[in-house]
C-alpha positions in Angstrom: -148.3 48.1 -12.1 -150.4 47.9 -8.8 -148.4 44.3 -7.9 -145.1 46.2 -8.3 -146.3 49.0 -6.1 -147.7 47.0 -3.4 -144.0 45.1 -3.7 -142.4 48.4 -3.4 -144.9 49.2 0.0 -143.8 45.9 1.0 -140.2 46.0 0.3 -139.6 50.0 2.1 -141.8 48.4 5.4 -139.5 45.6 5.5 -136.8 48.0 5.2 -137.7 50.1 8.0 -138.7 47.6 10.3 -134.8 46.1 10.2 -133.5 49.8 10.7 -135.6 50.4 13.8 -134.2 46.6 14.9 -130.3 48.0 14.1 -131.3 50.8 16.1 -132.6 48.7 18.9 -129.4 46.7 18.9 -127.1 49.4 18.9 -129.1 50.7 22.1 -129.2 47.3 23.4 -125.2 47.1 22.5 -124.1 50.1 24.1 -125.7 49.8 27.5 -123.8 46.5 27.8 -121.0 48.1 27.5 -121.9 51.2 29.4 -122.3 48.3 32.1 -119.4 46.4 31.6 -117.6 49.9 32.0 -119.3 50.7 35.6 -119.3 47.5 36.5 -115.1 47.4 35.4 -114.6 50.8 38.0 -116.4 48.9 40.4 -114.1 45.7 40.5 -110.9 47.0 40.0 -111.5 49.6 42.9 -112.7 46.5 45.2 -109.9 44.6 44.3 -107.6 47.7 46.0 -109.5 48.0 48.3 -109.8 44.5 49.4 -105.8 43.8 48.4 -107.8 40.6 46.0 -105.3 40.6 43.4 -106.6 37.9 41.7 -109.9 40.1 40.9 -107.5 42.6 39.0 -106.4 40.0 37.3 -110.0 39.0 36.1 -110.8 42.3 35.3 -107.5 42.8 32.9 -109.1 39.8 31.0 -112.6 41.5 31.4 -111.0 44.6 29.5 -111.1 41.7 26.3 -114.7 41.4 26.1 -114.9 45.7 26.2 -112.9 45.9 23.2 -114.7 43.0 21.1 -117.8 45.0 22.0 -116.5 48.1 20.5 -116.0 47.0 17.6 -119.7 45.0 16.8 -120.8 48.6 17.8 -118.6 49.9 15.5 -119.2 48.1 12.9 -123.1 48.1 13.8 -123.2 52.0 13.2 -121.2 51.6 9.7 -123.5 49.5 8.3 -126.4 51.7 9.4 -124.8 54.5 8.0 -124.0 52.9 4.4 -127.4 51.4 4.1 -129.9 53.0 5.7 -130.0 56.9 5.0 -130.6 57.8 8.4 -132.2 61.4 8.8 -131.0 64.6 10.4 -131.6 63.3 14.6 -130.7 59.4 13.7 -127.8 60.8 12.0 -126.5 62.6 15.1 -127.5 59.8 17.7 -125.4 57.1 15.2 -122.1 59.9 15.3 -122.9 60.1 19.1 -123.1 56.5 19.4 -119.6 56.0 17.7 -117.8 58.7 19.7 -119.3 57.5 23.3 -118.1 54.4 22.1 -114.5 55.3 22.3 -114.8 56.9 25.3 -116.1 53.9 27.3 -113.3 52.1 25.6 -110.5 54.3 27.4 -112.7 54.0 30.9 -111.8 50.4 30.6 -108.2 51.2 29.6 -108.2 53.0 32.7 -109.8 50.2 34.3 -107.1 48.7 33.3 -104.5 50.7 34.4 -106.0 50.9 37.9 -106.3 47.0 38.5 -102.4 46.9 37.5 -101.4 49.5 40.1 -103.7 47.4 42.6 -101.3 44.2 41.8 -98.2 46.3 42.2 -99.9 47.2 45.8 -100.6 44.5 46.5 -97.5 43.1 47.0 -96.5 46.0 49.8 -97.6 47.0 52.9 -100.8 49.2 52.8 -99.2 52.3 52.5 -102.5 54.2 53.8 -106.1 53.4 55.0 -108.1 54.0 51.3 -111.0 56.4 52.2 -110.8 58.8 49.7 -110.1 56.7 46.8 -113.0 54.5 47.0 -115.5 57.8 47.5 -113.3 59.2 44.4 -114.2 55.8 42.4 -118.1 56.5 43.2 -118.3 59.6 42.2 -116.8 58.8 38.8 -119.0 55.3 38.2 -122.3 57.5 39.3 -121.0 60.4 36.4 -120.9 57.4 34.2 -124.3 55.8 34.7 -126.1 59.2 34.3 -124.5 60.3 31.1 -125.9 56.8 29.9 -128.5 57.1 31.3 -129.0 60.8 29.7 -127.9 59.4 26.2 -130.9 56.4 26.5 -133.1 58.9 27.5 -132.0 62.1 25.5 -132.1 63.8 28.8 -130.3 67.0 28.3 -130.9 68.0 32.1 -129.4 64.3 33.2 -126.1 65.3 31.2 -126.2 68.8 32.5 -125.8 68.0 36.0 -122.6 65.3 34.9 -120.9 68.3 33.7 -122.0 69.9 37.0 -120.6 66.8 39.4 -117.8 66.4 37.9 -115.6 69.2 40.4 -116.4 66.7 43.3 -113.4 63.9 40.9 -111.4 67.0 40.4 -111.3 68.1 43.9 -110.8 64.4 45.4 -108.1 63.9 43.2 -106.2 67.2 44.8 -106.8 66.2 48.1 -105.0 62.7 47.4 -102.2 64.5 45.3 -101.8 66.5 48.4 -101.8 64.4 51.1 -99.7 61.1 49.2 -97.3 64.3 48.7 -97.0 64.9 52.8 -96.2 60.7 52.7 -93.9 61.0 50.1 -91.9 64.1 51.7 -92.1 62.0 55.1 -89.9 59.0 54.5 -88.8 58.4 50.8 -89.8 54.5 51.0 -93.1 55.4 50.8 -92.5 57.6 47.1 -93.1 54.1 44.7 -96.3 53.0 46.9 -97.3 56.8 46.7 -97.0 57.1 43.3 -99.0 54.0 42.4 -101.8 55.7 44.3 -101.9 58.8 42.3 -101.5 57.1 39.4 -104.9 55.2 40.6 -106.7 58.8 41.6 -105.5 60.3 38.4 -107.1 57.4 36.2 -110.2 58.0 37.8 -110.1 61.7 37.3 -109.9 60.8 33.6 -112.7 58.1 33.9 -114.6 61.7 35.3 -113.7 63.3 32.3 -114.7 61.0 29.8 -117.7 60.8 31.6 -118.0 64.8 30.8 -117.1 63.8 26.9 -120.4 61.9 26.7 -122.4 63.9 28.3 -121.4 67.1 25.9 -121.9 64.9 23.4 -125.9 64.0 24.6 -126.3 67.7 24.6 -125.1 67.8 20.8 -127.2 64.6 19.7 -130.2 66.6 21.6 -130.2 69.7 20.6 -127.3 69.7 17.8 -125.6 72.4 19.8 -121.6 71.9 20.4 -120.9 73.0 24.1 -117.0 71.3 23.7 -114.5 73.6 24.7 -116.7 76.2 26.4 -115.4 75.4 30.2 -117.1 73.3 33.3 -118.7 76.9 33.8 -120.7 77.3 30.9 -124.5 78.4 31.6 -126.4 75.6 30.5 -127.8 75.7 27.5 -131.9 76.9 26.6 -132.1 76.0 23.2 -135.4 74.1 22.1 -134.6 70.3 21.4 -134.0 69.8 18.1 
C-alpha cells in the first residue's frame, strides 16, 4: 500500500512538472511569434519605404513560418486542455493564449497585404515622400510589443495604456485618407498609386486594432473581467486581480 502511494506521489509530481514545461513552451511559443509579427510590420514597412521589393517578397514567404507557428500553438493549448485539467487562471491564460493567437495571425496577413501593395509601388514613380506612414507603422508595432509584453507579464496597466494609444493609428490613418484624397482629386493618374497607399495605412490601422483585441483580452485573463465592446473610452477598470 505505501509502494503504490509513493508511486502515486511520484507519478502526479511527474505530471505537474511536464504541465508547468507545456506551459513554459506555450510562453516560449508565443513570444516567437509575437516577434515574428513586429518584426513582419517592421520589414514590410522598410521595404516601402526603401522601394526593396525583393524584401516584400521575403516577408510574403516569412508569413509561412507565422502560420506553421499557429498551429503548434494551437495544437499546444489543445493538448493542455484535454490532459491536464488546468484550473480557474490557467484556464483563462490557455483561452487567452488561443485567441491572441489568431490575432497575431491576421497582423501577418496584414503584413502581408502591405508588402504586396509595396511591390505594386514599387513599380511606379513615388507618388509622395512617406512620412506619415512609417510613424503610422511605429505606432502600431510599439501597441503590439506592449500588449505582449502585458500578456507575459499579466500587466493590466501595460494593456490599459494600448487601449489608450491606440487614437494616435486612428488619427494617422485620417490624416493620410485625407491628404492621398487632395492627390487623388489633383490629377486622376495619381488615384491607383493613391489607393495602394490607403490600402497600406488602413492595414495598419487594423494591425492597431488587433493590437487593442489582445490587450482586452490580458485584462480578461487578469482579472476575468470582459471590457469587449465597452468603447476606447471606457474608465479603466479597478477590480482586484483575480
Amino acid at each position: 500500500m505505501l509502494e503504490k502511494s509513493t508511486e502515486e506521489r511520484r507519478e502526479r509530481r511527474h505530471t505537474s512538472t511536464q504541465y508547468e514545461q507545456e506551459l513554459t513552451e506555450l510562453r516560449q511559443k508565443l513570444l516567437r511569434m509575437g516577434g515574428y509579427v513586429e518584426e513582419m510590420i517592421f520589414r514590410t514597412m522598410q521595404a516601402l519605404v526603401e522601394r526593396d521589393s525583393e524584401l516584400a517578397r521575403q516577408m510574403i514567404e516569412f508569413d509561412h513560418q507565422i502560420n506553421r507557428l499557429e498551429v503548434e500553438i494551437d495544437e499546444l493549448c489543445l493538448h493542455i486542455l484535454a490532459l491536464r485539467q488546468p484550473t480557474a487562471s490557467d484556464l483563462r491564460f490557455l483561452s487567452t493564449a488561443m485567441k491572441i493567437v489568431t490575432d497575431l495571425e491576421r497582423i501577418a496577413d496584414l503584413g502581408t497585404s502591405i508588402a504586396e501593395r509595396a511591390i505594386e509601388l514599387n513599380e511606379e514613380p513615388q507618388l509622395k515622400p512617406y512620412i506619415d506612414l512609417p510613424r503610422m507603422a511605429e505606432a502600431a508595432q510599439k501597441m503590439v510589443h506592449d500588449c505582449l509584453d502585458a500578456f507575459v507579464e499579466r500587466n493590466v496597466e501595460l494593456a490599459e495604456s494600448v487601449l489608450r494609444h491606440d487614437h494616435v493609428v486612428d488619427e494617422l490613418n485620417e490624416q493620410i485618407f485625407r491628404e492621398l484624397l487632395t492627390f487623388m482629386l489633383e490629377d486622376p493618374h495619381n488615384i491607383t498609386r493613391a489607393m495602394r497607399l490607403m490600402f497600406v495605412s488602413k492595414a495598419l490601422e487594423r494591425i492597431g486594432d488587433h493590437a487593442t483585441n489582445i490587450a482586452e483580452m490580458v485584462i480578461f485573463m487578469v482579472k476575468g473581467k470582459i471590457i469587449r465592446h465597452m468603447g476606447k473610452n471606457a474608465p479603466p477598470d479597478t477590480t482586484p486581480s483575480a
